[in-house]
SEFI-765048 format. One record per residue (C-alpha): residue number from 1; residue in three letters; x, y, z. Coordinates in steps of 0.2 Angstrom, whole numbers. Layout:
REM SEFI-765048
  resi  resn     xx     yy     zz
   NUM   ALA      X      Y      Z
...
END
This chain:
REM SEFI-765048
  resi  resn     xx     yy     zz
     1   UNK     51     95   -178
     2   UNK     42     84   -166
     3   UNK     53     75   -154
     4   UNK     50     61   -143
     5   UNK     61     57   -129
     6   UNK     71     41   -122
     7   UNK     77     38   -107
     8   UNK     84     21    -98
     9   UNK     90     22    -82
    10   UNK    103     12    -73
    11   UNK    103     11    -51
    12   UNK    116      7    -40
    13   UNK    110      0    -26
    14   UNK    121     -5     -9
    15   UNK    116    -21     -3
    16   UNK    112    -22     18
    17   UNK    126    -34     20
    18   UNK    136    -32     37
    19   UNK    151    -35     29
    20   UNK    157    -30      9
    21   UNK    155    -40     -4
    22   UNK    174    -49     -6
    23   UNK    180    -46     15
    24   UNK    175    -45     31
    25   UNK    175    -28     32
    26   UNK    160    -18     40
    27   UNK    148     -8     28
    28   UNK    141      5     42
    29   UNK    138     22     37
    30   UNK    147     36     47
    31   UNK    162     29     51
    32   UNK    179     39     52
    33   UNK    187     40     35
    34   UNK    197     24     31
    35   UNK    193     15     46
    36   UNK    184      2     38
    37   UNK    196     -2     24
    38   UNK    206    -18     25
    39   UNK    220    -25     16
    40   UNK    207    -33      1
    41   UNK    198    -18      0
    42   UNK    214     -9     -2
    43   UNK    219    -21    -15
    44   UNK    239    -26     -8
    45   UNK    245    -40    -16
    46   UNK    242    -56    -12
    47   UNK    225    -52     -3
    48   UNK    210    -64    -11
    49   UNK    193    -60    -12
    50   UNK    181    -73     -5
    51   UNK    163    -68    -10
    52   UNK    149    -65      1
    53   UNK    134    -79      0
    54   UNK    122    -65      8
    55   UNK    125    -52     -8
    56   UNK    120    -67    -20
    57   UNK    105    -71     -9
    58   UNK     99    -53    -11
    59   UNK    102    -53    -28
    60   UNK     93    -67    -33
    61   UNK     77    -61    -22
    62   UNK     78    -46    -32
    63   UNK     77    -56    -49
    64   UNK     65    -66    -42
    65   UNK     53    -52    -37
    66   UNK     53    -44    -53
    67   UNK     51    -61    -64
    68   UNK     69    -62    -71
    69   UNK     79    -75    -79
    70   UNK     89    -81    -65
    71   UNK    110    -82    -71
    72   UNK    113   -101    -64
    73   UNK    132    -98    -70
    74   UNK    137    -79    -66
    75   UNK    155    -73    -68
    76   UNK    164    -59    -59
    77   UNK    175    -49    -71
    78   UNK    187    -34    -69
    79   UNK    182    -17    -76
    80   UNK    198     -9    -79
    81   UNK    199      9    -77
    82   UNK    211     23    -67
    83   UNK    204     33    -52
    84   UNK    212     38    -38
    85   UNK    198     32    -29
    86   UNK    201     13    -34
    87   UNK    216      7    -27
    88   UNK    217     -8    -36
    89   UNK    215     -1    -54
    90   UNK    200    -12    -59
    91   UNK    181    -14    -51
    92   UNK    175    -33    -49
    93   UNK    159    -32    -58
    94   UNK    151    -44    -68
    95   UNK    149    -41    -87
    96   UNK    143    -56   -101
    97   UNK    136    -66    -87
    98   UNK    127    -57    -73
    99   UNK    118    -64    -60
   100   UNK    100    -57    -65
   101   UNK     93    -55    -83
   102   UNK     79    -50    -91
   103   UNK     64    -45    -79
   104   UNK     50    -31    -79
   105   UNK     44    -19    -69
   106   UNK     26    -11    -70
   107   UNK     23      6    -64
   108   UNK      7     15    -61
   109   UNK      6     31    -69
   110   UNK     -3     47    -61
   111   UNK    -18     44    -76
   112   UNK    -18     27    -67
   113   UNK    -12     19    -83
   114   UNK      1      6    -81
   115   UNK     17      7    -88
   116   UNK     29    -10    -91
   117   UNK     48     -5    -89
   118   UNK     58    -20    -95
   119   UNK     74    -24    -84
   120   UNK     90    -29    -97
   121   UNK    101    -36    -84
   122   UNK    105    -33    -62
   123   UNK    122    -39    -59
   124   UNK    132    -40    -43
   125   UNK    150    -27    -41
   126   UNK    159    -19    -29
   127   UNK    160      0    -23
   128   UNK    173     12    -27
   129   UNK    178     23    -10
   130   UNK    175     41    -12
   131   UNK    186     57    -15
   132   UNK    184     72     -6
   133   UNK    186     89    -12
   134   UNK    178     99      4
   135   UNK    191    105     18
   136   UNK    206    103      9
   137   UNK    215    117      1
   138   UNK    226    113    -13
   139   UNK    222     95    -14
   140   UNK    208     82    -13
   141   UNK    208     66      2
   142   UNK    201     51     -3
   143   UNK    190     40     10
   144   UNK    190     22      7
   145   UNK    176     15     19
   146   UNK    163     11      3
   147   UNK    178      4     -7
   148   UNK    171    -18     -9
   149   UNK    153    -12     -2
   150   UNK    141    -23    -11
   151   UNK    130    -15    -25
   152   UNK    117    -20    -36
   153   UNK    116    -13    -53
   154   UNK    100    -13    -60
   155   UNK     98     -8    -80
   156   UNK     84     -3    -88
   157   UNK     78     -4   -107
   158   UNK     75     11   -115
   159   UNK     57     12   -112
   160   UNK     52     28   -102
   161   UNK     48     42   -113
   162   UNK     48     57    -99
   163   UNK     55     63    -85
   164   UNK     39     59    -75
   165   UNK     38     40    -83
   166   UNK     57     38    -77
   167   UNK     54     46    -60
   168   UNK     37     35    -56
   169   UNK     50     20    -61
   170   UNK     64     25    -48
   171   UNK     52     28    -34
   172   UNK     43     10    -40
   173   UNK     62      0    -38
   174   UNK     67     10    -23
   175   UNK     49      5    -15
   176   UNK     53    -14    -20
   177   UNK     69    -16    -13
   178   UNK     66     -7      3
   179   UNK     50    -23      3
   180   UNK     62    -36      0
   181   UNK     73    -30     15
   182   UNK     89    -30      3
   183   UNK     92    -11      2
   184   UNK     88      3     15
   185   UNK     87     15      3
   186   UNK     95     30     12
   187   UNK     99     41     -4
   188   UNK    107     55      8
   189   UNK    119     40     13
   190   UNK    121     34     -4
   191   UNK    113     18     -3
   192   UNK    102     22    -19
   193   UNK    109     32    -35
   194   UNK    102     34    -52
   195   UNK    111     38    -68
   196   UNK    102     42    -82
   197   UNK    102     40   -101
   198   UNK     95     52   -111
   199   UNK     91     54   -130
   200   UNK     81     63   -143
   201   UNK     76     55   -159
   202   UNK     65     62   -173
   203   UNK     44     57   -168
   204   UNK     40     40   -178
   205   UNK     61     35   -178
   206   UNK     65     19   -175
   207   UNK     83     21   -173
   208   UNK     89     31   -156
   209   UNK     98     46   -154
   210   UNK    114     47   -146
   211   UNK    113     46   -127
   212   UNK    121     57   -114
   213   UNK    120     49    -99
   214   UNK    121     58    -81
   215   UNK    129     49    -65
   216   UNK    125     49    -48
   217   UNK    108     58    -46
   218   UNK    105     54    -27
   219   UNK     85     63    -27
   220   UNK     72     59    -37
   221   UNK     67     78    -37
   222   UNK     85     83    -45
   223   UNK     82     65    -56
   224   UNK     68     75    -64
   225   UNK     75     93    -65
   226   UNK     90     86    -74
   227   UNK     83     75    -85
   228   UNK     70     89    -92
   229   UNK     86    100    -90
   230   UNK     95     88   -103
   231   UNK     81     86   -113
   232   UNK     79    106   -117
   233   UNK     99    106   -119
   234   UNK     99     93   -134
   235   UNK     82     98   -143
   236   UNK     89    117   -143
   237   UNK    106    108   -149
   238   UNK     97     96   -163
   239   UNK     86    110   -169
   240   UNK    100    124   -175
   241   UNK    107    108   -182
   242   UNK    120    103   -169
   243   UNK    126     85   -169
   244   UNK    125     76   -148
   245   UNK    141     69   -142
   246   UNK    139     55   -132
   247   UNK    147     57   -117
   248   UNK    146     56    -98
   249   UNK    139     72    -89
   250   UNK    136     75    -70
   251   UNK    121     88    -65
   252   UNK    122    102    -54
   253   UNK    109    104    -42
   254   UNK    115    125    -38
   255   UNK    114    129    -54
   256   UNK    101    118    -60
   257   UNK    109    113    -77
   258   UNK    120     97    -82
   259   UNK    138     99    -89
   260   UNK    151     89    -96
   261   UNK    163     76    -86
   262   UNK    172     63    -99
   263   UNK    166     56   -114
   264   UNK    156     42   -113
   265   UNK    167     24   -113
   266   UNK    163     10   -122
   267   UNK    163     -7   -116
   268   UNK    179    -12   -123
   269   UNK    186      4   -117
   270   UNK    186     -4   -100
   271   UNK    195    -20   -106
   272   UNK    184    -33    -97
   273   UNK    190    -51    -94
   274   UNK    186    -66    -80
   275   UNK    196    -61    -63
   276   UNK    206    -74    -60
   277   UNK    203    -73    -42
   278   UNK    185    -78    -42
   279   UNK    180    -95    -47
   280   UNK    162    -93    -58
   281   UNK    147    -94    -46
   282   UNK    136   -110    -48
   283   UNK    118   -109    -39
   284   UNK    109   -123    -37
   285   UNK     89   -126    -41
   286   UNK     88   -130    -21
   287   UNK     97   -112    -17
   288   UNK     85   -101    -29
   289   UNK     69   -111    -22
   290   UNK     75   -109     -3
   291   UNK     76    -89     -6
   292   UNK     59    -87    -17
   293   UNK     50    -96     -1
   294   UNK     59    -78      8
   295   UNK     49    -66     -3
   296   UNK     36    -56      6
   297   UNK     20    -52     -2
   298   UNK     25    -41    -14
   299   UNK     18    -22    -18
   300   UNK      8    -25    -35
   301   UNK      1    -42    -26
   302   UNK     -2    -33    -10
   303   UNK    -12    -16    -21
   304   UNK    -24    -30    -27
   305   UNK    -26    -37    -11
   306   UNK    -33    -20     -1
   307   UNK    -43    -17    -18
   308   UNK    -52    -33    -15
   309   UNK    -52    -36      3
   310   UNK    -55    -17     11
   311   UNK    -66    -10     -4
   312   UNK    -51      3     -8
   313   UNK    -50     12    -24
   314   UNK    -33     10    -36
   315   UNK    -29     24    -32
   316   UNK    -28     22    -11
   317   UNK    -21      4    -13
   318   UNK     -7     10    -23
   319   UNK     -3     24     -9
   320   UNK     -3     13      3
   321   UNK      8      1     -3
   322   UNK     20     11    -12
   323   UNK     31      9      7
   324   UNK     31     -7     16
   325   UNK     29     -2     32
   326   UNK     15     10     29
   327   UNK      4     -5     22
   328   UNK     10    -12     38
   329   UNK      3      0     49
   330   UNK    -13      2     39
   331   UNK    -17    -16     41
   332   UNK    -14    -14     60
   333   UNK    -26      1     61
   334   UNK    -38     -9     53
   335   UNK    -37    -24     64
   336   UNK    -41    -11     78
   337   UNK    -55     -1     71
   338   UNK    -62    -13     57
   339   UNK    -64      2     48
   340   UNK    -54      2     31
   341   UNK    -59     15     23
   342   UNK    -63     27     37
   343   UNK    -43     18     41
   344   UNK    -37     24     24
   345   UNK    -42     41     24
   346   UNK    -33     44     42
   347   UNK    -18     36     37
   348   UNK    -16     44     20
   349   UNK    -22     61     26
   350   UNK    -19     68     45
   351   UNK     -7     54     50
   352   UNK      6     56     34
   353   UNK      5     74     35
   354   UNK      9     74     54
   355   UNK     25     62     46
   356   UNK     30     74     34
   357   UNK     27     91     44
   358   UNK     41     84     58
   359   UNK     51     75     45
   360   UNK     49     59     55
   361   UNK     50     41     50
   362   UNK     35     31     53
   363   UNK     46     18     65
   364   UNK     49     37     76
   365   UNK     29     41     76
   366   UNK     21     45     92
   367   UNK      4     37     87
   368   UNK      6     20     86
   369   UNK     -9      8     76
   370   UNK    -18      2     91
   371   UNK    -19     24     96
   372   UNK    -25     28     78
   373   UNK    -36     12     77
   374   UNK    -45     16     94
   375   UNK    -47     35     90
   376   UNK    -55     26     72
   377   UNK    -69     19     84
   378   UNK    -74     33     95
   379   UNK    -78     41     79
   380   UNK    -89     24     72
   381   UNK    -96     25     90
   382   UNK   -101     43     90
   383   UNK    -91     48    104
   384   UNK    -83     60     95
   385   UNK    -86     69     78
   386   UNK    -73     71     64
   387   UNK    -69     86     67
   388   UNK    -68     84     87
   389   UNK    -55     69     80
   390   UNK    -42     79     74
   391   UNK    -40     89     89
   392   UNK    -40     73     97
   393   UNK    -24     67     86
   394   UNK    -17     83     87
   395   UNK    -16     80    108
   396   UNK    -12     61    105
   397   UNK      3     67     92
   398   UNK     10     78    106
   399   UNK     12     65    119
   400   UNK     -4     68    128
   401   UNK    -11     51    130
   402   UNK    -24     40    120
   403   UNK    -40     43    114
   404   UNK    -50     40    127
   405   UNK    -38     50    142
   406   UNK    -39     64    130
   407   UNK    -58     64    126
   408   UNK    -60     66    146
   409   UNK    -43     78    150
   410   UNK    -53     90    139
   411   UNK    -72     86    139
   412   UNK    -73     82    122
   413   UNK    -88     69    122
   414   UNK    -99     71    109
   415   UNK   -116     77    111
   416   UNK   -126     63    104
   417   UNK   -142     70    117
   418   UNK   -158     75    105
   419   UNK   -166     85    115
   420   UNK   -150     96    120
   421   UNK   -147     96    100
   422   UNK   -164    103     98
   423   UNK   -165    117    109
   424   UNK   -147    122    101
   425   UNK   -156    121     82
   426   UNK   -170    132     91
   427   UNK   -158    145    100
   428   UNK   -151    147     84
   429   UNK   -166    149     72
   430   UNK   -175    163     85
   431   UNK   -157    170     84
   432   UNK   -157    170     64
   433   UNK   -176    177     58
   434   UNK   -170    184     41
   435   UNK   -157    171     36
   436   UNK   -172    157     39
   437   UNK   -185    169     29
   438   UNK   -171    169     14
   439   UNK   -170    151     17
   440   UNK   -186    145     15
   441   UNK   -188    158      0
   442   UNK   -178    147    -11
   443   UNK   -158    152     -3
   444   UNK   -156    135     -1
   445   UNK   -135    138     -1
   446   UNK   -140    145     19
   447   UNK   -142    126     26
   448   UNK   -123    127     29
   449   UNK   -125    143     39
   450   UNK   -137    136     50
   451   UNK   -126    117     53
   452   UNK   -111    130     57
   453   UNK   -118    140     68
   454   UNK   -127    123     78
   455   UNK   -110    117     81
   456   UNK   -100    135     83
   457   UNK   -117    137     99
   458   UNK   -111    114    103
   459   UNK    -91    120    103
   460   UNK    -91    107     88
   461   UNK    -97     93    101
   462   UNK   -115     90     94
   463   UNK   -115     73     83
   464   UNK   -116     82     64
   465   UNK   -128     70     58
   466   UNK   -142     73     70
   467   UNK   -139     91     69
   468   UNK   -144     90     49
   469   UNK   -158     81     53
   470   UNK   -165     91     64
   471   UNK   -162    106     55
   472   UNK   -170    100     42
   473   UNK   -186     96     52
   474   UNK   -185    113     60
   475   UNK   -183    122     43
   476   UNK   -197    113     35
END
């Protein structure tokens, strides 16, 4: 049987507040444990909650970026449910009423097709604190510093239909709110976690399969190997006529499989109803329309943009902007050199590379713009070749100076003098008899021998262009 595969994905994102959600205490990552846990967090009676405007700023940027209905009226309910990492016995959440509702997100595909994601809802809740297991010998401590951190919830419909599709998604929402400056997007720390729900159904089915949904996936490269990884484990199941149980499982990067934790809950199994302590949150027209005049260009805007403005192709525009402040940097580079494409290619290419090789962010890279934008028009100038420029990044990556300190530390002008071309093209043809004779009888293929051994005789100096065209005259 044919099977087709559905997956909806729901991302708990923490909020770059200073403070938590319903206290003052501080949200910084790293602190000892319980050292930023107060008595509200901790939940001791007769502590009130007193909800932070700045989370329901971010929230509401968030729904305005992605189109969404905005919920005017939003209520805070209490999700009620034993851990011992919630000291109160219930999460504030918000459950009928949420703060955002139905939105889209459109995702570019790797066949460059687009692909709509529908958003059902992004509400506004509390963190839980954390239990820890390593260290401790017959029992488990249980740090408190996230418990009342401020997270965004963000549900999807069930519209992606691979692991790809749903990875292409995460990376899309985890771009977005790094843009809007609401979420940092550290997933080491946390900041950004997946779950996903994941069902087979028969090809051509309308009605979905039962779900199995897996929490806290915290990279998008263990998001994919555990989606395909449950996908495998409930078509083997469906196919020797196995029944799926729908239930809540956690995946285990060592081991690269998924396995049981709980049965999956139902709503009502949580027993949600208004908290009491919070009154319902009323926004007013003139709130929403101060925070939508505080959105930034946003990525999909910004792609068209470069595509029309700099001549890029889908393709480099989506690259580019996929991270905010790699469009940033591009754009400076490009103010420099007024070279976008020539811009593009170094900045997708040597520059990320270098980014990726020393496991840098861009904010920590030793090239700045207006470095990478002046090396961009020695090149357009001719005082140095391609190839010339990569040493000249290298050096420049290392600490060694700018473009121009380097080009002269190391005599690396470009040869742009005809006549001291020529008598390299003629040293090298009197050194070359037979591969000329082959050439001119037809081993055409031989022209790239002769341009490598021109600049191999130039130490890679000579200016490419003039060393083809006088080759070819030489040749003929």
């Amino acid at each position: 049987m044919e099977w087709e595969v559905v997956i909806g994905l729901e991302t708990h994102a923490q909020l770059s507040t200073k403070s938590k959600i319903f206290s003052g205490a501080a949200t910084a990552y790293g602190a000892a444990p319980n050292s930023q846990a107060c008595l509200v967090d901790l939940g001791f009676p007769g502590q009130l909650p007193v909800l932070n405007k700045e989370a329901v700023r971010m929230a509401v940027k968030f729904g305005l970026a992605i189109g969404a209905e905005i919920g005017m009226r939003s209520v805070f309910a209490r999700k009620n449910y034993f851990y011992p990492d919630l000291p109160k016995g219930y999460q504030i959440s918000q459950f009928e009423l949420p703060i955002v509702g139905k939105g889209e997100i459109n995702v570019v595909q790797e066949d460059a097709s687009t692909k709509t994601v529908g958003i059902t809802r992004a509400h506004l809740e509390e963190d839980a604190g954390k239990s820890m297991h390593e260290g401790f010998a017959a029992h488990s401590g249980i740090d408190l510093n996230r418990a009342g951190t401020p997270l965004i919830e963000i549900v999807t419909e069930p519209d992606m239909r691979s692991a790809k599709e749903a990875i292409a998604y995460a990376k899309k929402l985890h771009g977005l709110l790094i843009y809007l400056e609401i979420c940092d997007g550290n997933m080491q720390e946390g900041s950004f976690r997946c779950d996903a729900n994941v069902s087979l159904r028969p090809k051509g089915q309308e009605e979905f399969g039962t779900r199995a949904e897996i929490k806290n996936i915290n990279s998008f490269r263990f998001m994919e190997k555990a989606i395909n990884f449950e996908i495998e484990r409930q078509q083997e199941i469906l196919e020797d006529g196995g029944v799926i149980v729908q239930e809540t499982r956690l995946y285990d990067s060592d081991k690269d499989e998924t396995r049981s934790m709980r049965s999956k809950e139902e709503a009502n199994d949580y027993r949600y109803f208004p908290d009491p302590d919070l009154l319902p949150v009323e926004l007013e027209e003139s709130f929403v329309e101060g925070v939508r005049k505080t959105l930034p260009e946003l990525p999909d805007v910004k792609r068209q943009r470069f595509v029309d403005e700099f001549a890029l192709s889908d393709y480099d525009a989506t690259i580019l902007t996929d991270s905010r402040p790699l469009a940033d940097y591009y754009e400076a580079v490009v103010a420099v050199c007024k070279e976008p494409k020539l811009a593009a290619n170094w900045v997708m290419g040597d520059f990320s590379a270098s980014l990726n090789k020393d496991d840098k962010d861009l904010a920590d890279s030793p090239v700045n713009a207006e470095m990478l934008g002046g090396m961009l028009i020695r090149i357009k100038d001719n005082t140095i070749s391609g190839k010339i420029a990569k040493t000249v990044f290298e050096a420049m990556w290392a600490g060694e100076g700018d473009v121009d300190t380097i080009v002269e530390a190391k005599g690396l002008k470009q040869v742009t003098d005809a006549g001291a071309i020529e008598a390299l093209v003629d040293e090298v043809i009197a050194n070359n008899a037979g591969q000329v004779e082959a050439y001119k009888g037809g081993k055409e293929q031989l022209f790239g021998f002769f341009v490598g051994q021109v600049m191999k005789a130039s130490k890679g100096k000579a200016n490419p262009a003039m060393v083809n065209e006088l080759l070819k005259k030489r040749l003929a």
